[in-house]
Backbone as numpy.savetxt, mean C-alpha at the origin, in Angstrom:
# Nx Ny Nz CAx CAy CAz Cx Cy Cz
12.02 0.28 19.33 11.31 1.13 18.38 11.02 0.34 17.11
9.85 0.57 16.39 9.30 -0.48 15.80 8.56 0.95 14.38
8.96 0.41 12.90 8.47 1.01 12.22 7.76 0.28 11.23
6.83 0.55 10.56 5.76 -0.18 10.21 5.61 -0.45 8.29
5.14 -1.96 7.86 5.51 -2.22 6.53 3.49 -1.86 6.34
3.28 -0.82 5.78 1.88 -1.13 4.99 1.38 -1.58 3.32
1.25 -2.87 3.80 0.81 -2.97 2.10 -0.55 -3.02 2.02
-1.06 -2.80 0.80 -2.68 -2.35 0.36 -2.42 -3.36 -1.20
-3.67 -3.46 -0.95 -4.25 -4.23 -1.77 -5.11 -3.64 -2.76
-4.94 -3.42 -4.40 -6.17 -2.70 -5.00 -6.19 -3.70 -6.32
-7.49 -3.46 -6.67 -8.24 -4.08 -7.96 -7.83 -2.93 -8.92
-6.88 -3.72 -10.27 -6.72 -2.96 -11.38 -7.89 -2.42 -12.36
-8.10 -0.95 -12.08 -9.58 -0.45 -12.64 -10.11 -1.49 -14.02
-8.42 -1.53 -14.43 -8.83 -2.31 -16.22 -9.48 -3.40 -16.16
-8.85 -4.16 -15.55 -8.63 -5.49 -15.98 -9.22 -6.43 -14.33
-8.75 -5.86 -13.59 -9.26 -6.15 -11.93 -9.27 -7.31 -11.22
-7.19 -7.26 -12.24 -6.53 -8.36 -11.02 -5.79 -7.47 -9.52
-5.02 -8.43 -9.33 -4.83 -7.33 -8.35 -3.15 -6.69 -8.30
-3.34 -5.10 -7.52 -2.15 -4.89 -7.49 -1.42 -4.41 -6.04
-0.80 -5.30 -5.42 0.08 -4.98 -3.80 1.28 -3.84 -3.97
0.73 -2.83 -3.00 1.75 -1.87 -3.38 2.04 -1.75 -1.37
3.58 -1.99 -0.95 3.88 -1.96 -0.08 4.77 -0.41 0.38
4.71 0.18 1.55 5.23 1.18 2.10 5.60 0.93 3.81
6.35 1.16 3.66 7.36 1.85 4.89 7.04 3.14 5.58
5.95 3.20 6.93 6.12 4.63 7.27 6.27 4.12 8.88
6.10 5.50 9.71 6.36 5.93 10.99 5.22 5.70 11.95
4.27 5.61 11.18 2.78 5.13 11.39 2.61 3.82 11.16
1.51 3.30 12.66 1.38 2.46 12.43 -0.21 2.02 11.89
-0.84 3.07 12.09 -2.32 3.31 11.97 -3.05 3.29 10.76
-3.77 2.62 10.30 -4.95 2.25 9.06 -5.09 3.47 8.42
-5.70 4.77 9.48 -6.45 6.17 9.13 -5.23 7.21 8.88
-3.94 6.75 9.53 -2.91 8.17 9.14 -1.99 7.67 7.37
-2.80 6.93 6.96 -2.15 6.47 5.63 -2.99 6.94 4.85
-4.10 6.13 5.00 -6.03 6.66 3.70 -5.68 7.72 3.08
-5.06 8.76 3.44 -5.09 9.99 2.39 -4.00 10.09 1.74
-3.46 9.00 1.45 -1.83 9.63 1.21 -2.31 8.96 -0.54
-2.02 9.90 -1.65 -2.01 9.60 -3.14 -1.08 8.35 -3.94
-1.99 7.38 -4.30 -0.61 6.45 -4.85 -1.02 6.29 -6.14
0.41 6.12 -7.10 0.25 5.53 -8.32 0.29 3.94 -8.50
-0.93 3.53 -9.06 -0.72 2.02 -9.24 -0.42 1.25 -10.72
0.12 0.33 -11.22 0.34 -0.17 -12.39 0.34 -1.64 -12.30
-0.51 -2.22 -13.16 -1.07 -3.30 -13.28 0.19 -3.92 -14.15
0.54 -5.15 -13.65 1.72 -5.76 -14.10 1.23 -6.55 -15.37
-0.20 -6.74 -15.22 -0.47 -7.88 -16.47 -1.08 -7.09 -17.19
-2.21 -5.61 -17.20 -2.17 -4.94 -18.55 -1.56 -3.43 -18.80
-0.96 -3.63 -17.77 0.22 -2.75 -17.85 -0.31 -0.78 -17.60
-1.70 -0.89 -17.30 -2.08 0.20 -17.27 -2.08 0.93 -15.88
-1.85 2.52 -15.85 -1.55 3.18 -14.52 -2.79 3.58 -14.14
-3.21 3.55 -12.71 -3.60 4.61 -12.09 -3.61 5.52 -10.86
-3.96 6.62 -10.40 -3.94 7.53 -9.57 -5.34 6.86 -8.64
-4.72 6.62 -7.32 -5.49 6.30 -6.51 -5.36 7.12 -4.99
-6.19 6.92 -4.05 -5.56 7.36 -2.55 -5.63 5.67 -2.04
-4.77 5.94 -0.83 -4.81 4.36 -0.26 -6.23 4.00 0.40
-7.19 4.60 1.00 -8.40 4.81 1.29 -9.08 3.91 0.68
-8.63 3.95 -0.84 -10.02 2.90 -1.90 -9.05 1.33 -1.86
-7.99 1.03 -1.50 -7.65 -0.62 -0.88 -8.62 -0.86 -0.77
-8.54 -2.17 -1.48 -9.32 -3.44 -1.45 -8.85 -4.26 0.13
-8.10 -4.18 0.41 -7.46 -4.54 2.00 -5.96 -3.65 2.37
-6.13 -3.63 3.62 -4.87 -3.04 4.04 -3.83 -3.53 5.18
-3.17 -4.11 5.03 -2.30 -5.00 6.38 -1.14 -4.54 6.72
-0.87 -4.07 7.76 -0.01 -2.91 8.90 0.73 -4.52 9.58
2.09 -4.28 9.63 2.85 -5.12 10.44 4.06 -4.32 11.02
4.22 -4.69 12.32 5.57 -3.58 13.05 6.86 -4.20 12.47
8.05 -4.04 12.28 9.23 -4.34 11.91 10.06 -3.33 12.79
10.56 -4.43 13.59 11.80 -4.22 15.00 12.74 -3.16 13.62
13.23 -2.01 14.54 14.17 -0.91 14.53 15.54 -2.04 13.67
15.66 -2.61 14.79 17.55 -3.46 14.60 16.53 -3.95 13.33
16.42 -4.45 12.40 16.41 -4.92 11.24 16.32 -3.84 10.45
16.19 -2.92 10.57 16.25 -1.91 9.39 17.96 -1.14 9.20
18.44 -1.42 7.48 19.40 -1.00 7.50 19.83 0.51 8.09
């Protein structure tokens, strides 16, 4: 059994470096994530925003074997 690391990739609205925000779900699929609401914060001007994962600039899904998870 295999559970899945998604990180997304988004352009900071401000400033539009970038910001990797990684998650852990049950899914391994591109389309059962897109709607899910994230907060993002730009490490270099420090500003937040309210995004869905949908607007990623890229999105990369990798399985992670069961036995490695504490």
């Amino acid at each position: 059994m295999a559970k899945y690391v998604h990180t997304l990739l988004f352009a900071c609205p401000n400033c539009k470096l970038p910001i990797a925000i990684s998650q852990i779900r049950e899914e391994g699929n591109v389309e059962d994530v897109d709607s899910i609401p994230l907060k993002i914060k730009c490490t270099h001007c420090e500003k937040s925003s309210n995004v869905i994962a949908a607007s990623a600039k890229n999105h990369y899904v990798d399985a992670w074997p069961f036995e490695d998870w504490p």
